[in-house]
C-alpha atoms as one frame of an Amber mdcrd trajectory, in Angstrom:
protein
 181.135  84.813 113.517 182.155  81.106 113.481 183.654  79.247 110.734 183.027
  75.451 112.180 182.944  71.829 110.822 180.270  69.561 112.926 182.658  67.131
 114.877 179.860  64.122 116.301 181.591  61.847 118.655 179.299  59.381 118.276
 179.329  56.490 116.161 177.644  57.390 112.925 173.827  56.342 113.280 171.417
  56.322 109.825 167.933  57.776 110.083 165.160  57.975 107.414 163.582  60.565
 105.707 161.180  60.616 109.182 163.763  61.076 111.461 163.156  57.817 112.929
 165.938  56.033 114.363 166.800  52.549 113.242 164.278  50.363 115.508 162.391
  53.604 116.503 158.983  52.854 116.320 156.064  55.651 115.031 154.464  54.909
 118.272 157.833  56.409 120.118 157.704  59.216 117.565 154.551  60.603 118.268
 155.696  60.570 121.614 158.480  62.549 120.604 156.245  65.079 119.308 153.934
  65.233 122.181 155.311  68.697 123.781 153.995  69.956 120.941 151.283  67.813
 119.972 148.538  70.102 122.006 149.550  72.960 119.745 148.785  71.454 117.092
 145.318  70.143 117.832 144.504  74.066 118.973 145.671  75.097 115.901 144.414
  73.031 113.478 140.703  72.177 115.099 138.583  74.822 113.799 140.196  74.059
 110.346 142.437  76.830 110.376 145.079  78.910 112.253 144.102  80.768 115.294
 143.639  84.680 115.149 143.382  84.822 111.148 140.318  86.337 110.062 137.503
  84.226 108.030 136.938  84.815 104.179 134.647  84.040 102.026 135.627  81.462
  99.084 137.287  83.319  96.197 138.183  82.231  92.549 141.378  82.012  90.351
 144.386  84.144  91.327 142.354  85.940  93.766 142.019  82.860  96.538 145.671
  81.526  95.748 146.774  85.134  96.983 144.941  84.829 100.098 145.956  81.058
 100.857 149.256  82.625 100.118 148.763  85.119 102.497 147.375  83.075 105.571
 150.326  80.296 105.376 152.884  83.113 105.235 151.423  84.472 108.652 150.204
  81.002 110.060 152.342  80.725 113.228 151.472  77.253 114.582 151.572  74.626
 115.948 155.377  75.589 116.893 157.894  73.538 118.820 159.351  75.373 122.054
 161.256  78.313 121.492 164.863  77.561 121.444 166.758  78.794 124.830 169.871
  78.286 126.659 173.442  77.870 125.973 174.716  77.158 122.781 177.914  75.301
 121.391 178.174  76.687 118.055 179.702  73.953 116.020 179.112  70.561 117.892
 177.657  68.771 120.697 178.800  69.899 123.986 181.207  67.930 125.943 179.130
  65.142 128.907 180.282  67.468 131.448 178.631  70.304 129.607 175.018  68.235
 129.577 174.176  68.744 132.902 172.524  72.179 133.606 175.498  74.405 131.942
 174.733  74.092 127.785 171.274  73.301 126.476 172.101  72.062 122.522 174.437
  72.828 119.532 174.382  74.647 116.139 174.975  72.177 113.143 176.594  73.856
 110.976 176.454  72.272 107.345 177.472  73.300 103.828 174.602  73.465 101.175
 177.363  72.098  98.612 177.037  68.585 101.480 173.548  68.296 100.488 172.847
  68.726  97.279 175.057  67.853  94.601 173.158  68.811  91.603 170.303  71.009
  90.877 166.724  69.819  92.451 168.974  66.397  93.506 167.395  64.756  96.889
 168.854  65.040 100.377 171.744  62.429 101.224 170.848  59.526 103.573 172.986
  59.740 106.541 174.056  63.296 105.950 175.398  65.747 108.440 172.207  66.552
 109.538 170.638  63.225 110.281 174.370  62.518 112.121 173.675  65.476 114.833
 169.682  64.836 115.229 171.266  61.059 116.397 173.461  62.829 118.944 171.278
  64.992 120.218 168.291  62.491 120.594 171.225  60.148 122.662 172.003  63.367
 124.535 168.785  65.372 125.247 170.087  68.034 123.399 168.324  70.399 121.239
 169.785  71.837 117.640 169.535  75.025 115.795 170.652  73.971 111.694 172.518
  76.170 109.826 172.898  75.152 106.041 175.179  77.793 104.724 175.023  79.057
 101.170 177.178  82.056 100.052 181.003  80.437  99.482 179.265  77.125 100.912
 177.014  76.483  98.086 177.872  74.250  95.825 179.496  74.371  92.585 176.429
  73.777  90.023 174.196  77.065  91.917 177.804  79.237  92.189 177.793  78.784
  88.428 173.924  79.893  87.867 174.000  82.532  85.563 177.614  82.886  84.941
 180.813  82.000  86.597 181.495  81.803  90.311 182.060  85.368  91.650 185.529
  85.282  93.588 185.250  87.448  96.388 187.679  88.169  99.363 186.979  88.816
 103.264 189.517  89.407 106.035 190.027  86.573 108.573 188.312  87.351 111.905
 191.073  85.429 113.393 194.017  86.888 111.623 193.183  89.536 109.385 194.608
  88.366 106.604 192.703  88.096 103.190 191.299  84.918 102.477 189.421  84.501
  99.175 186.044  82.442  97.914 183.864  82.092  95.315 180.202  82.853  95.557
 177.179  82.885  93.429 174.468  85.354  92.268 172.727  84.872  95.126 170.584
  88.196  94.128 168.820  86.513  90.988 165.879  85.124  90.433 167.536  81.642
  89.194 169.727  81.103  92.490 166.827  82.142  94.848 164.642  79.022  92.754
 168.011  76.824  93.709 167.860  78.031  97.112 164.180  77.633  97.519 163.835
  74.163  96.023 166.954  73.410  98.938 164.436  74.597 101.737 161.630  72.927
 100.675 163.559  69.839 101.002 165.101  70.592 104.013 161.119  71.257 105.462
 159.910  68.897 104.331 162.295  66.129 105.528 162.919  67.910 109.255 159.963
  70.162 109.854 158.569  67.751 111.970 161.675  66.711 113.910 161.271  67.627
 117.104 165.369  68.010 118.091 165.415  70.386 115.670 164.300  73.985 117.292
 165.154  76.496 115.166 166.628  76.831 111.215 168.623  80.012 109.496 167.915
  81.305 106.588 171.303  82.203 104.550 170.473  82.572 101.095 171.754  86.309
 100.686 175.022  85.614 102.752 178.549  85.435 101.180 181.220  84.399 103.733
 179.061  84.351 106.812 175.525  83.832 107.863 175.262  86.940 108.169 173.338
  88.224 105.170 173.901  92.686 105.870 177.616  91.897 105.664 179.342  92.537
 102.465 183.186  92.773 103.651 183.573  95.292 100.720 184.428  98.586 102.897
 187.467  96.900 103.897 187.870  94.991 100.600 187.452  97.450  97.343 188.158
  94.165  94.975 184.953  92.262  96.255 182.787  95.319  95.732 183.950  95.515
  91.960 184.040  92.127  91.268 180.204  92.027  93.042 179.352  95.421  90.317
 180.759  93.827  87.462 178.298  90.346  88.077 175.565  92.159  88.314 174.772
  93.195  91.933 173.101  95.895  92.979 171.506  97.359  96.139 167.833  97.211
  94.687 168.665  93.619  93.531 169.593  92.731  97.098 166.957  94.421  99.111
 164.475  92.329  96.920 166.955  88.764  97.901 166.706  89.900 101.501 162.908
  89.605 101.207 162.788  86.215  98.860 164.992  84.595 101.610 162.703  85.052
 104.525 159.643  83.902 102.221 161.283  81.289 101.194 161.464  79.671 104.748
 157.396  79.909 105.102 158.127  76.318 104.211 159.119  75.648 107.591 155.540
  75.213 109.368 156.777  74.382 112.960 160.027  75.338 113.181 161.862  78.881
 114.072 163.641  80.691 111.703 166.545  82.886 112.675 167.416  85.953 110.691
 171.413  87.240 111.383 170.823  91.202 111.658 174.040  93.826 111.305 173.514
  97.687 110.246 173.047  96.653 106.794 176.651  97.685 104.493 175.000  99.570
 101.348 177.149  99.222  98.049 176.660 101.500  95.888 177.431 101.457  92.349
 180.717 103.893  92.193 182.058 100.820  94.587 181.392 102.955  98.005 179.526
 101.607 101.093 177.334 103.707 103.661 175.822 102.053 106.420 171.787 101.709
 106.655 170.562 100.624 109.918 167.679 101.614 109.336 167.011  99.306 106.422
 168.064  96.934 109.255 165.532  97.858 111.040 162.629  97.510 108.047 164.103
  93.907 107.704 163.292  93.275 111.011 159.622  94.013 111.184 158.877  92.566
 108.002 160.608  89.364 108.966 158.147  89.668 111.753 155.634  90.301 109.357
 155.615  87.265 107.196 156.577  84.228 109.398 155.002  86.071 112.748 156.664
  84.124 115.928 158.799  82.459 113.522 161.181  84.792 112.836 163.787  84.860
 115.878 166.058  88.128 116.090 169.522  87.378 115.755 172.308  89.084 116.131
 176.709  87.506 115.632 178.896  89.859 116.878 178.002  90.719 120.464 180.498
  91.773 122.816 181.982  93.615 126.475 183.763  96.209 124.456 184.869  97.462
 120.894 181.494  97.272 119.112 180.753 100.008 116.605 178.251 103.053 117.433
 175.958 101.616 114.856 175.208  98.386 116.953 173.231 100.280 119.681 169.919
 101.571 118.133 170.056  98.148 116.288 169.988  95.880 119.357 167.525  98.619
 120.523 165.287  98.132 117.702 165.507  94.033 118.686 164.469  94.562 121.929
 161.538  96.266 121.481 160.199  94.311 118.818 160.423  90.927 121.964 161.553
  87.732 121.486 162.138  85.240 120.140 165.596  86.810 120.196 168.898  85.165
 119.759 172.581  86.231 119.862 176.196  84.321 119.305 178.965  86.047 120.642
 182.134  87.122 118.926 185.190  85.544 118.300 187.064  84.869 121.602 189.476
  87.223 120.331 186.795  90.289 120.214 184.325  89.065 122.856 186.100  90.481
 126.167 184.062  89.127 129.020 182.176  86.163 128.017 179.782  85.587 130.859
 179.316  89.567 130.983 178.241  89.375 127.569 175.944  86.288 127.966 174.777
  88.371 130.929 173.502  91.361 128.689 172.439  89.040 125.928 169.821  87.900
 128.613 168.978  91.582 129.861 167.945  92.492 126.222 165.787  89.271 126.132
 167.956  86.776 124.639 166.530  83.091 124.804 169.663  81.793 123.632 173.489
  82.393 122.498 175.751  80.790 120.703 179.640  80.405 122.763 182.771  80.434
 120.682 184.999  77.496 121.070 187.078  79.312 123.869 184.156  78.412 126.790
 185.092  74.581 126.292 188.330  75.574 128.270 186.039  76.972 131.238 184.730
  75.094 134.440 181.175  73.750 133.375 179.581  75.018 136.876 180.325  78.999
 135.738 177.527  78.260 132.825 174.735  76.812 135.265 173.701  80.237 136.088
 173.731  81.642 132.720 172.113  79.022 131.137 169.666  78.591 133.841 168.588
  82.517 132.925 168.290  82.329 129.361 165.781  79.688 130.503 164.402  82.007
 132.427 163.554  84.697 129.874 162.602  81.475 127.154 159.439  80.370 129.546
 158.980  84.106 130.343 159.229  84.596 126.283 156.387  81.383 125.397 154.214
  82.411 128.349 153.547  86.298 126.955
């Protein structure tokens, strides 16, 4: 679980709402696109996605539902799995970018992009900054806009006051406190889907960008089955007295993977942990296999779009829980991704890139602490997530 602020070393470069860069030409774009491009001509030539059956016309409600139905489980034209090594918070060092990492994770607050309700992207935002180093580089990006404590004021306030919660610092331990919104209601998830249509329809077709993450029901981390209220009673209460409730949230956990069916070409990666029940006395029980559910019907409604993730994975010290889950990933086949834990919890770093890969990993996400490594101990590694990402897009 990282807690990162994009760095970009590069001078700060201005695209437009294409992508383009200044003095880019469409001409270049296309050309951009064209490891793609066939996919989308297969796709889209018989008027329709591949595999879905025909229908007959229908009327009214009746043939929005199925036009509802076949773009939630239309699966192309996609860009290239994401695979490799990952920096998760900024563009790899030069000596990184040569066999050893493959792209970055931009990590960006909602509350950066949208600073009133239904208000338009920023020119030159975060976002735009890292698809400009990464183009320069050859790198590719999976985006992370954060909501939970990084959503900005105006949705934090939808339907009441900001909800102060507390976790415990992965780093120290100690308490460290945020405010959140009612991420569970039907107001916030309009806020949150309005923010992803935006976000698709501004990047969907930028070809740096491999792979989004959907974090609507997430508090501290992207990780949306975490509630940090075992080890913090106060949170669960002051969650209770808002409003929250299990039901409420199983329903958000579904609304947040529908609302990325926005996102026609690119991935979207779901963060998976033995889901943390609260229950309405203030208790939590553990319910992997609600997990589990979660999984297939992410699988379910965006198809190939939905990559497996997992944040915590480690040599040693993971709970009993983790095991059927990461079982439960594996059979269900890739796209799967995991980040590791903190350096602090990871143990063996390599070994644990090593069994990321044996259970089918295309990519992971490294914690700052590999940036102090030689570059040449990566090559391998990165070289067999490759590997399993060809093996992955070929079956």
């Amino acid at each position: 679980m990282a807690v990162a602020v994009l760095a970009v070393a590069t001078a700060v470069t201005v695209l437009s709402t294409e992508g383009l860069l200044p003095g880019e030409s469409s001409a270049k774009r296309v050309g951009a696109l064209a490891p793609w491009s066939s996919q989308l001509a297969r796709a889209v030539g018989d008027g329709g996605p591949r595999g879905l059956p025909t229908q007959g016309k229908k009327k009214g409600a009746a043939a929005s539902s199925t036009r509802t139905q076949l773009d939630a489980k239309a699966s192309g034209p996609l860009k290239p799995i994401l695979g490799g090594l990952l920096d998760n918070a900024r563009p790899p060092a030069e000596s990184f970018q040569h066999g050893a990492i493959s792209g970055f994770v931009v990590q960006v607050d909602w509350s950066e992009l949208q600073s009133a309700p239904g208000a338009p992207l920023p020119a030159n935002n975060p976002i735009d900054q890292a698809i400009a180093a990464a183009r320069a580089a050859g790198l590719r990006i999976k985006l992370r806009v954060d909501a939970g404590t990084m959503a900005p004021e105006w949705a934090k306030s939808i339907g009441g006051s900001p909800v102060t919660v507390q976790f415990p610092s992965p780093l120290t331990g100690s308490l460290t406190s945020g405010t959140i919104g009612r991420f569970w209601t039907e107001a916030f998830g309009r806020a949150y889907q309005d923010l992803q249509n935006k976000l698709a329809a501004r990047y969907d077709n930028v070809p740096e960008i491999a792979q989004t993450s959907i974090t609507r029901c997430i508090t501290f981390y992207a990780e949306p089955f975490l509630r940090q209220a075992r080890s913090v009673p106060q949170s669960a209460r002051a969650l209770l007295a808002a409003g929250y409730s299990d039901t409420a949230d199983a329903t958000c956990q579904k609304e947040e993977i529908q609302a990325n069916t926005v996102w026609k070409h690119t991935r979207s990666g779901l963060a998976f942990n033995p889901y943390q029940r609260l229950q309405s006395d203030g208790s939590v029980i553990s319910d992997e296999k609600f997990t589990e559910s979660m999984m297939r019907y992410c699988r379910g409604v965006l198809g190939p779009r939905c990559v497996l993730e997992n944040h915590s994975i480690r040599t040693s010290g993971q709970s009993t829980l983790y095991p059927p889950m990461y079982a439960a990933i594996k059979s269900l086949g890739g796209p799967i991704s995991f980040q590791t834990a903190t350096p602090a919890k990871v143990g063996d770093l390599l070994g644990a890139v090593a069994w990321a890969a044996s259970q089918g990993a295309c990519s992971v996400e490294l914690p700052i602490s590999y940036r102090t490594m030689n570059p040449a101990a990566f090559v391998p590694y990165n070289s067999r997530l490759l590997g399993v990402t060809r093996a992955a897009a070929a079956g």
